[in-house]
Each structure stands twice: as C-alpha cells, then as structure tokens.
MOPAC internal coordinates of N, CA, C and O (Angstrom, degrees):
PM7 1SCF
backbone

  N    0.0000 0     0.00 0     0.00 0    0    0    0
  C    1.4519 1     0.00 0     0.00 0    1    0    0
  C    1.5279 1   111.07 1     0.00 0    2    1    0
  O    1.2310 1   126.79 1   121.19 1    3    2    1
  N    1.3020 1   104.55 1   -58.81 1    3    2    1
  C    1.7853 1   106.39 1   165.63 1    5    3    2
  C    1.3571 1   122.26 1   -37.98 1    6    5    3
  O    1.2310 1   124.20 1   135.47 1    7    6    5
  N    1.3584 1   109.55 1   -44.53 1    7    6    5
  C    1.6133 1   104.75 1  -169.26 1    9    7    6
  C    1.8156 1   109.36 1   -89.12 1   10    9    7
  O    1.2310 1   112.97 1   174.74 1   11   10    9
  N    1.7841 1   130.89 1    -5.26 1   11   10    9
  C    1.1977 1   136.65 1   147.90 1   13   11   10
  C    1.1844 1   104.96 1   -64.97 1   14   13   11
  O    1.2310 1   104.06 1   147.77 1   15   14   13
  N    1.2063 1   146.99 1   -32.23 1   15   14   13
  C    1.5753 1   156.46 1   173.65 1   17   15   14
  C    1.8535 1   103.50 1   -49.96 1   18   17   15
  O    1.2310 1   137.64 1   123.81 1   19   18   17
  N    1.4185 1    83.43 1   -56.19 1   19   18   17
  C    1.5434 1    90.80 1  -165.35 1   21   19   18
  C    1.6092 1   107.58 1   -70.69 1   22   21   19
  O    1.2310 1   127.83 1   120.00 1   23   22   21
  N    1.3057 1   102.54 1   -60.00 1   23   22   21
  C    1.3100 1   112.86 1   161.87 1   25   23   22
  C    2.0551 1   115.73 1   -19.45 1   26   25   23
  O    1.2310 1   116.10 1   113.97 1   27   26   25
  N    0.7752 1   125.01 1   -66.03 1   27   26   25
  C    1.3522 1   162.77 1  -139.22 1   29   27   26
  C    1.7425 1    94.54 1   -78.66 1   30   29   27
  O    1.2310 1   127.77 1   116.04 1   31   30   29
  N    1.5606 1   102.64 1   -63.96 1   31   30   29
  C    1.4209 1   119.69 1   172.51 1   33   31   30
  C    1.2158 1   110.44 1   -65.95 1   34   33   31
  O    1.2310 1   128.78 1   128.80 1   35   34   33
  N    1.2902 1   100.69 1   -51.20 1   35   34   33
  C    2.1329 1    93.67 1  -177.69 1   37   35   34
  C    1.8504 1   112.03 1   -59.87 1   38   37   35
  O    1.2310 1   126.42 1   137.77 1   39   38   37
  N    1.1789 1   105.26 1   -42.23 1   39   38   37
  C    1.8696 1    99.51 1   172.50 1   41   39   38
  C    1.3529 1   101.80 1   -58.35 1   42   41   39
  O    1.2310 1   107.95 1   113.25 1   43   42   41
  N    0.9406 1   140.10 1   -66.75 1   43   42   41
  C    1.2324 1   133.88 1  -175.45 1   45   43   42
  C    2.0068 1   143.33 1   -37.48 1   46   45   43
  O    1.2310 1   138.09 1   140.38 1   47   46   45
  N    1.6324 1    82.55 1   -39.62 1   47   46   45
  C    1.2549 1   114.15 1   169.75 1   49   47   46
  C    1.7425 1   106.48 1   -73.94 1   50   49   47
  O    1.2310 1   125.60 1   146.63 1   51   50   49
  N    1.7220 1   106.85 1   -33.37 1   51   50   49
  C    1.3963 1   126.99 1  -174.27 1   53   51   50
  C    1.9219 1    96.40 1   -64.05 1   54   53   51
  O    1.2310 1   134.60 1   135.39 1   55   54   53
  N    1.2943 1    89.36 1   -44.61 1   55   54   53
  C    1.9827 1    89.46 1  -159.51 1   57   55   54
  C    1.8965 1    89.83 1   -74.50 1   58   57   55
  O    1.2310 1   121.51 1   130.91 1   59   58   57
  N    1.1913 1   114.72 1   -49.09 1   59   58   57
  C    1.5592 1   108.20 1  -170.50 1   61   59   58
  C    1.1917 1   112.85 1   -45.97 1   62   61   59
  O    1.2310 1   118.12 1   133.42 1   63   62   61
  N    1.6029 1   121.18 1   -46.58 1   63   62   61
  C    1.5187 1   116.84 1  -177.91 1   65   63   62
  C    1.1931 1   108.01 1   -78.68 1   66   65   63
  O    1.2310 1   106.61 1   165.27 1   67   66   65
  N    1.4871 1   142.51 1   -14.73 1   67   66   65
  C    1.6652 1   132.77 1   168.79 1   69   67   66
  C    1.6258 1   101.91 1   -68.95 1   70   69   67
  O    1.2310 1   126.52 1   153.80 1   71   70   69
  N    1.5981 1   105.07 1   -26.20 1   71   70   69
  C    1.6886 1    91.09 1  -158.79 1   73   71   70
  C    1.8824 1    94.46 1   -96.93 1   74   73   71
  O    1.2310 1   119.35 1  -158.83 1   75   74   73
  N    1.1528 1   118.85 1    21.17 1   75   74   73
  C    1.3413 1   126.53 1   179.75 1   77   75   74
  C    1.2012 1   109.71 1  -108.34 1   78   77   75
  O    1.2310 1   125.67 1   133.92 1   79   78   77
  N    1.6741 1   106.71 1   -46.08 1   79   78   77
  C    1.2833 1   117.29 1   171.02 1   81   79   78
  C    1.8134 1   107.51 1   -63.51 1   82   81   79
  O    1.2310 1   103.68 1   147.16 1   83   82   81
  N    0.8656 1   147.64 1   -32.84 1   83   82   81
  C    1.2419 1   149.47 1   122.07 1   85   83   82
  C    1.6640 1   138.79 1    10.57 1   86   85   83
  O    1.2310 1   133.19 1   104.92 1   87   86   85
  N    1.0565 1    92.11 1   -75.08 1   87   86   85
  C    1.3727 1   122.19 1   178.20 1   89   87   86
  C    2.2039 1   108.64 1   -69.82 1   90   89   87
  O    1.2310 1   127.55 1   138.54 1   91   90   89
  N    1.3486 1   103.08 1   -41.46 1   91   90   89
  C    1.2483 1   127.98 1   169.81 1   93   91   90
  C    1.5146 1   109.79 1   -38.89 1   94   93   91
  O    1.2310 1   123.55 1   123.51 1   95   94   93
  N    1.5664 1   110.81 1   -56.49 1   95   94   93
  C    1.1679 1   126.06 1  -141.79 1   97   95   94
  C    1.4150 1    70.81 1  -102.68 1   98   97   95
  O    1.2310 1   104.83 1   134.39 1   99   98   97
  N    1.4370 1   145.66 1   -45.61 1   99   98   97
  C    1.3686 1   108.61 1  -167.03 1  101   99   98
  C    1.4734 1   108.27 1   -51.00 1  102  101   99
  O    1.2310 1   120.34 1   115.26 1  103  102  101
  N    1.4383 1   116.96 1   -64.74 1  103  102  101
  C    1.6308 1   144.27 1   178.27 1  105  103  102
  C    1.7183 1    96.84 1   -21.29 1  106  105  103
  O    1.2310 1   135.28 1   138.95 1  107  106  105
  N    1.0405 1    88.04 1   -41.05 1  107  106  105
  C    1.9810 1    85.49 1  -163.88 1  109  107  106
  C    1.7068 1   102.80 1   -86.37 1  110  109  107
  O    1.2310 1   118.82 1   147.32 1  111  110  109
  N    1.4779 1   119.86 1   -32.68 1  111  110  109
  C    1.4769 1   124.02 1   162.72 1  113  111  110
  C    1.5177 1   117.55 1   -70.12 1  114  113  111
  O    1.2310 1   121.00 1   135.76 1  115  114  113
  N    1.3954 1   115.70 1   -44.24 1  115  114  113
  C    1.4996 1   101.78 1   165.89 1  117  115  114
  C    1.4355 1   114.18 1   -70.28 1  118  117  115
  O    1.2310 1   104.32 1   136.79 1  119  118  117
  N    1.2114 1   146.55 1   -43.21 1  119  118  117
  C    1.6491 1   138.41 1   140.61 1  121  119  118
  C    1.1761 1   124.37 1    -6.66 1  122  121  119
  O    1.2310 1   109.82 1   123.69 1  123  122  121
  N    1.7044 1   136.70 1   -56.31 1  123  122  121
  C    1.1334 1   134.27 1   153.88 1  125  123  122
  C    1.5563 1   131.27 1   -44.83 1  126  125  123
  O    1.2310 1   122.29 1   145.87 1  127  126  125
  N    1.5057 1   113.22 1   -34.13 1  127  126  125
  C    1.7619 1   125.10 1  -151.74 1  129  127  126
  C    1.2328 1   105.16 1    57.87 1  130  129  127
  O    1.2310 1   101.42 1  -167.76 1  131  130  129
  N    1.5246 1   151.46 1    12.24 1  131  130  129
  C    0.8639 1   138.13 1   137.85 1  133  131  130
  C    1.8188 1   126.10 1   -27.31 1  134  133  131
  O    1.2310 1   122.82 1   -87.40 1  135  134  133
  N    1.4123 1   112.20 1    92.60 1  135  134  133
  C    1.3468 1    93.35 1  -167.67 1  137  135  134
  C    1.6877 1   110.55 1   -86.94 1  138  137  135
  O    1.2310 1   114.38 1  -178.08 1  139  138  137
  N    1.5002 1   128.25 1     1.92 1  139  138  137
  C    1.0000 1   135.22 1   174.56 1  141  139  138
  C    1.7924 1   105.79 1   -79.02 1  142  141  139
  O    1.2310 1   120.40 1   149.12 1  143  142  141
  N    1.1972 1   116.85 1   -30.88 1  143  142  141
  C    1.3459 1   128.66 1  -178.54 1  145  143  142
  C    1.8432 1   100.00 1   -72.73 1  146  145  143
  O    1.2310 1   128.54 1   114.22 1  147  146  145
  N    1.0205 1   101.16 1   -65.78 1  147  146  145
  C    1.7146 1   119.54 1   161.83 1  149  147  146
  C    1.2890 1   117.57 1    -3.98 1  150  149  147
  O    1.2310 1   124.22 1   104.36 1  151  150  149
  N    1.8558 1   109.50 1   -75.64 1  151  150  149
  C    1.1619 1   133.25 1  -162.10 1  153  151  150
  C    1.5848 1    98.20 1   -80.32 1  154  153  151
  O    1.2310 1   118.67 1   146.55 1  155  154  153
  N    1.3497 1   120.13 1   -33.45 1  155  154  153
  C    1.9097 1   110.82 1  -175.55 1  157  155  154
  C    1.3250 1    88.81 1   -71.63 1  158  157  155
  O    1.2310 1   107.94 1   137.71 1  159  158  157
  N    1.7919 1   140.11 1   -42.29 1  159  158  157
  C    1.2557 1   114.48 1  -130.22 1  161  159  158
  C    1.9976 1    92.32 1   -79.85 1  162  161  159
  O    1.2310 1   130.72 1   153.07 1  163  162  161
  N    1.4240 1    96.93 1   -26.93 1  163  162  161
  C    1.7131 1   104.49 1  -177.46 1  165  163  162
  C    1.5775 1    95.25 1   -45.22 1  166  165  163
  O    1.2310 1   117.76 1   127.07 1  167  166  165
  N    1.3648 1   121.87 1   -52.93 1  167  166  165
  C    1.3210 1   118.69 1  -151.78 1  169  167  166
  C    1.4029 1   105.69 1   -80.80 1  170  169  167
  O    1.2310 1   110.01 1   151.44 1  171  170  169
  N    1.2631 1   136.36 1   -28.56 1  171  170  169
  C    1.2764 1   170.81 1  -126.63 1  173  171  170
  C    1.9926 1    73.06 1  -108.54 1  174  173  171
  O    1.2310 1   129.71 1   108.89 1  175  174  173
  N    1.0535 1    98.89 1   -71.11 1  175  174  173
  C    2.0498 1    90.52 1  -163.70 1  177  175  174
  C    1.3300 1   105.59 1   -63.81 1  178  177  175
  O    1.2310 1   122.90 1   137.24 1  179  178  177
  N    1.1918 1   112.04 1   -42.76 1  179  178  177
  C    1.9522 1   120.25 1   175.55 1  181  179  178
  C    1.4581 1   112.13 1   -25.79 1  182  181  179
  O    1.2310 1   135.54 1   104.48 1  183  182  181
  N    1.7255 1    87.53 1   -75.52 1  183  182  181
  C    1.3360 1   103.15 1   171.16 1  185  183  182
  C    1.5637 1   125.12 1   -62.47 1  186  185  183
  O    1.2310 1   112.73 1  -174.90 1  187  186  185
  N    1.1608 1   131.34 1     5.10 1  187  186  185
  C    1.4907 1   126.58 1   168.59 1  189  187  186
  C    1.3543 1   109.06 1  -103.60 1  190  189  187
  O    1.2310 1   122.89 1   149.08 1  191  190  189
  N    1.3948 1   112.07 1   -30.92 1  191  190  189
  C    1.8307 1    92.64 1   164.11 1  193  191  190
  C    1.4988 1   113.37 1   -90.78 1  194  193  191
  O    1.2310 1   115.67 1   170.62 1  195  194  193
  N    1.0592 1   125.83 1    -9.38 1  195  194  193
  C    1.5798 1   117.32 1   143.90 1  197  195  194
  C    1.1606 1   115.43 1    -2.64 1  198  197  195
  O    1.2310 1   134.29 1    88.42 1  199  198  197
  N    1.9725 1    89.96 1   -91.58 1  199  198  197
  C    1.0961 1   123.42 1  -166.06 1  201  199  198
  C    1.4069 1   134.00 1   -69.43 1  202  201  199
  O    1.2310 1   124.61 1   145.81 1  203  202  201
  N    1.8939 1   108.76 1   -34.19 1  203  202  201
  C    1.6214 1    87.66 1   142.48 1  205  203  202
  C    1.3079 1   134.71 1   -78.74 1  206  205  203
  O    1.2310 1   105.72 1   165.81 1  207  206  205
  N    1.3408 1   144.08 1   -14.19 1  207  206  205
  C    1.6840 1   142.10 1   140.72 1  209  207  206
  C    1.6027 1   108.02 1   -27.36 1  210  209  207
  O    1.2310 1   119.69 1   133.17 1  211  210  209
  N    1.5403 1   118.20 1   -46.83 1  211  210  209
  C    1.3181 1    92.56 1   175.74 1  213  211  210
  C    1.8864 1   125.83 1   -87.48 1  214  213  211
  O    1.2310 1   134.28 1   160.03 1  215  214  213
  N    1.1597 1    89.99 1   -19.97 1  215  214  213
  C    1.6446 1    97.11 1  -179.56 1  217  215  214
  C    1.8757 1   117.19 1   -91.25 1  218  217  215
  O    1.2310 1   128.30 1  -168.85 1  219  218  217
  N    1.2251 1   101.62 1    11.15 1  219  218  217
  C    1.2171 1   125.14 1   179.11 1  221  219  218
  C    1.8494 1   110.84 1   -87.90 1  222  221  219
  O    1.2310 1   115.63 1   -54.99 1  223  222  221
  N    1.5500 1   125.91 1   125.01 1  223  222  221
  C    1.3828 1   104.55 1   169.68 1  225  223  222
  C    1.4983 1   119.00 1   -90.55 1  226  225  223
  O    1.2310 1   121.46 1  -169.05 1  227  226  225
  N    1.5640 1   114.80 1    10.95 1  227  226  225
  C    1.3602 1   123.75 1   177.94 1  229  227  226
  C    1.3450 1   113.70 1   -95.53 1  230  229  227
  O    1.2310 1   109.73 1   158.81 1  231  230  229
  N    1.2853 1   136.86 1   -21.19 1  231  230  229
  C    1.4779 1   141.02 1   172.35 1  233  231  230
  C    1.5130 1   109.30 1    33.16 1  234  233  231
  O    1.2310 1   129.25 1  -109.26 1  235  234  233
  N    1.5769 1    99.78 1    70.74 1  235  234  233
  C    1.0174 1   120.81 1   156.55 1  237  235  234
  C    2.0387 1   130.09 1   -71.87 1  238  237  235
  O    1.2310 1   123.26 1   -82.13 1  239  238  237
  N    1.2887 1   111.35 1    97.87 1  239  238  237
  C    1.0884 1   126.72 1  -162.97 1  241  239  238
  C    1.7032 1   106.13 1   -51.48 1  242  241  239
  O    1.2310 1   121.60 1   162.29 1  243  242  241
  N    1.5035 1   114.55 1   -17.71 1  243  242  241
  C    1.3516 1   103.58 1  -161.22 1  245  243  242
  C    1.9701 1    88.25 1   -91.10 1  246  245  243
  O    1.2310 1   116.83 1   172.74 1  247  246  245
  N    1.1444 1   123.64 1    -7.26 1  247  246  245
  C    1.4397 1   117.03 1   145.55 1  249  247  246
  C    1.2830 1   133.13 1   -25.98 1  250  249  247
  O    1.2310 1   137.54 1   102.92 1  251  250  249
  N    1.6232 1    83.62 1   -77.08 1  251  250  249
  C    2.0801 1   101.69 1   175.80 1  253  251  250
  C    1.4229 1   108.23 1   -58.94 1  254  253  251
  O    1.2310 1   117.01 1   143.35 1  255  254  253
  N    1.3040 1   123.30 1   -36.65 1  255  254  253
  C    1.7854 1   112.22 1   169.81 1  257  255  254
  C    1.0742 1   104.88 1   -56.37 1  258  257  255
  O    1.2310 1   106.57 1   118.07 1  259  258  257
  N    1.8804 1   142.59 1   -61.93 1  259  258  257
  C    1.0469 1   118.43 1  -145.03 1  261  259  258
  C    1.6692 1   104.84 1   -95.98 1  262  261  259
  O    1.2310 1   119.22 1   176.45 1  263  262  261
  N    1.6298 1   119.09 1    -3.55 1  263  262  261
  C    1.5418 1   108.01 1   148.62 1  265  263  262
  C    1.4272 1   122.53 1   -64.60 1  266  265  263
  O    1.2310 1   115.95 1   148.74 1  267  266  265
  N    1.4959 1   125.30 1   -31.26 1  267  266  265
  C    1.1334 1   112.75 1  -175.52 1  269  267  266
  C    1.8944 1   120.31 1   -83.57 1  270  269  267
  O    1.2310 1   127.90 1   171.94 1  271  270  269
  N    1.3959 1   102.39 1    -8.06 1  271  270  269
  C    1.5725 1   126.10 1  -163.21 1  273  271  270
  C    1.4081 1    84.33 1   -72.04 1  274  273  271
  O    1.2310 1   126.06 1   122.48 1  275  274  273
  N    2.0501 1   105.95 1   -57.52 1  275  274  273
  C    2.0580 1   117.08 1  -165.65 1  277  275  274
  C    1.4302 1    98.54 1   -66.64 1  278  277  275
  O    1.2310 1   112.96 1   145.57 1  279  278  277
  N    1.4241 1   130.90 1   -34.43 1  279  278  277
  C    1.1377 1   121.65 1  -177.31 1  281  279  278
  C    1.7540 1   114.90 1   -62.36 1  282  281  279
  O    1.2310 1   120.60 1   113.00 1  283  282  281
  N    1.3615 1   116.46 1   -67.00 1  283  282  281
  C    1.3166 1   123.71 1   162.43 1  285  283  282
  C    1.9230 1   121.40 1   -18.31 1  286  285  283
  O    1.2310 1   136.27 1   122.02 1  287  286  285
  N    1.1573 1    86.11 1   -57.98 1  287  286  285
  C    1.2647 1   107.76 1   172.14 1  289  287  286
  C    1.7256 1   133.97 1   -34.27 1  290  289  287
  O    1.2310 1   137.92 1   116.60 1  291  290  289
  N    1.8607 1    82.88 1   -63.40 1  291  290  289
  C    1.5793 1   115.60 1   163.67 1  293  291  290
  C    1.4440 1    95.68 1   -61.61 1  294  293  291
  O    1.2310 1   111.97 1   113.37 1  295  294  293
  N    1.4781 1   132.74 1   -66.63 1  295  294  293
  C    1.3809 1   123.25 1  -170.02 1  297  295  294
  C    1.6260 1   125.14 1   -30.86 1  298  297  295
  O    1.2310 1   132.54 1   113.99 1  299  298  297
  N    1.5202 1    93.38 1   -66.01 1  299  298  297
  C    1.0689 1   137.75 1  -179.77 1  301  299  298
  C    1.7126 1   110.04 1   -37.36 1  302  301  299
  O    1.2310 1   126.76 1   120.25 1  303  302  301
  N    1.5256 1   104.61 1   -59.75 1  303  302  301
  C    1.6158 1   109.82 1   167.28 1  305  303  302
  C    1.4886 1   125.97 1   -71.90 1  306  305  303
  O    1.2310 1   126.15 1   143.46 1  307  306  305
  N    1.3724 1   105.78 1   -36.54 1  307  306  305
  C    1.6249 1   122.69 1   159.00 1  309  307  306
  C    1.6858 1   103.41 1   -34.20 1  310  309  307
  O    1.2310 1   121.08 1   107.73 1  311  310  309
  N    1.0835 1   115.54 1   -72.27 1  311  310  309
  C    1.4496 1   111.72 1  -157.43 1  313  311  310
  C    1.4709 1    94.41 1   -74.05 1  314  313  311
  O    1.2310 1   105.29 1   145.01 1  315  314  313
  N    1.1199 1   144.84 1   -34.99 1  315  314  313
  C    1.1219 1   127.60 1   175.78 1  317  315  314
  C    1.6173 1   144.53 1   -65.20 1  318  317  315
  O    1.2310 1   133.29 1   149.40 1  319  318  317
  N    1.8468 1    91.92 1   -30.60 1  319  318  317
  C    1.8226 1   102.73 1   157.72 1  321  319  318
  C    1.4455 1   116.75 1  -138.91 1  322  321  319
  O    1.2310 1   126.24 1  -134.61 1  323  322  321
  N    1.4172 1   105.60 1    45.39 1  323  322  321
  C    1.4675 1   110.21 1   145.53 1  325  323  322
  C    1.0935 1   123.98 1   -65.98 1  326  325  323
  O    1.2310 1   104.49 1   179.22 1  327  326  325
  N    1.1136 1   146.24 1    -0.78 1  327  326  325
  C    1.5808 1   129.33 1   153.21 1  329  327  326
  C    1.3302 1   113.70 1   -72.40 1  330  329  327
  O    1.2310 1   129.99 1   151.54 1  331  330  329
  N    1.4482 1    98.35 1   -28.46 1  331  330  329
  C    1.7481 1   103.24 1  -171.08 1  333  331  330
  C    1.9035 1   112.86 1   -87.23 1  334  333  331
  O    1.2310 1   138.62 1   163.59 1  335  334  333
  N    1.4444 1    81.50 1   -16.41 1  335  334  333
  C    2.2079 1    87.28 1   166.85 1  337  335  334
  C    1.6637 1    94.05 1   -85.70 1  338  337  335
  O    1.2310 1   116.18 1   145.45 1  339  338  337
  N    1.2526 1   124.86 1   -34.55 1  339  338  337
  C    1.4092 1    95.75 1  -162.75 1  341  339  338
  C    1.4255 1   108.83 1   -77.82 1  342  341  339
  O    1.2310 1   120.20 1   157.51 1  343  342  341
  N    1.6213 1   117.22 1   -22.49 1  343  342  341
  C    1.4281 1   115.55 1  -169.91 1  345  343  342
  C    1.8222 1   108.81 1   -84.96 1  346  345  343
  O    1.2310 1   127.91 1   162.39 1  347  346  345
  N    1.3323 1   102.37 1   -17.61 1  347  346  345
  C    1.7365 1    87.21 1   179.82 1  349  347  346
  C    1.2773 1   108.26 1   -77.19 1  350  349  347
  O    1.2310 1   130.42 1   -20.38 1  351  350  349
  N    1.1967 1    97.51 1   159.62 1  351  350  349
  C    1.5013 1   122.93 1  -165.24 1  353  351  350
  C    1.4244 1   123.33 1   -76.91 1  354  353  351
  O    1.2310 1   133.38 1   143.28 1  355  354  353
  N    1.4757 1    91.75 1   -36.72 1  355  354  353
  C    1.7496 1   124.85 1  -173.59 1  357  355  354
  C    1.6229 1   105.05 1   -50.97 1  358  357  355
  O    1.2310 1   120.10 1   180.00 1  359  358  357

C-alpha cells in the first residue's frame, strides 16, 4: 500500500514539473516575441494536459478543459499571426 502511495505521489510530482516546465517555456517564448515559439508553447501545454488526462488512472476532466482551453488558445493565436509564422524566417 505504501509503495502505491509513493508511486502515486511521484507521478504527480512527475506531471507538476512537466506542467511547470510548460508554463516556463511559454514565459520564455513570450520573452522572445517569437510568435512561432508563442503558438507551439500554447500547444505544447494543451498537449501536456492531454497527456497527463490520458496517462492518468483518475481522469480528471478538469484536465481535458484545460487541454482544450491551451488548445483554443493556440488556435485562437494561430489565426491571428499566421502570416507572421509563415513569414519568419526562424
């Protein structure tokens, strides 16, 4: 039982620092104005609560909101400076 405990805490501790590491990279992409950096990092968080929602055995729904919130998001900025992702060079 202890060691599902432990188990249990360490994923968790596992998803907080991916979803920190996350959050980082937006901070550090909006820091640049890179708006190509910008638009992955939106998708970049989407897709990490995705992915713990799916690798999760608790399937916590307020996951899939806040993948679909980063996804939107990404959309959302996509359509607005895609001319300016397609023209940089970077």
């Amino acid at each position: 039982m202890h060691e599902l405990l432990y188990l249990f805490k360490l994923r968790i501790q596992e998803n907080t620092k991916a979803l920190e590491h996350g959050k980082k990279y937006l901070e550090a992409a909006n820091k640049s104005g890179k708006v190509h950096f910008i638009q992955l990092a939106y998708h970049v968080l989407g897709w990490l609560h995705l992915q713990i929602y799916l690798n999760s055995s608790a399937k916590q729904e307020l996951l899939l909101e806040k993948a679909k919130q980063w996804c939107e998001r990404s959309l959302t900025y996509l359509s607005k400076h895609a001319l300016d992702i397609d023209c940089d060079k970077e």
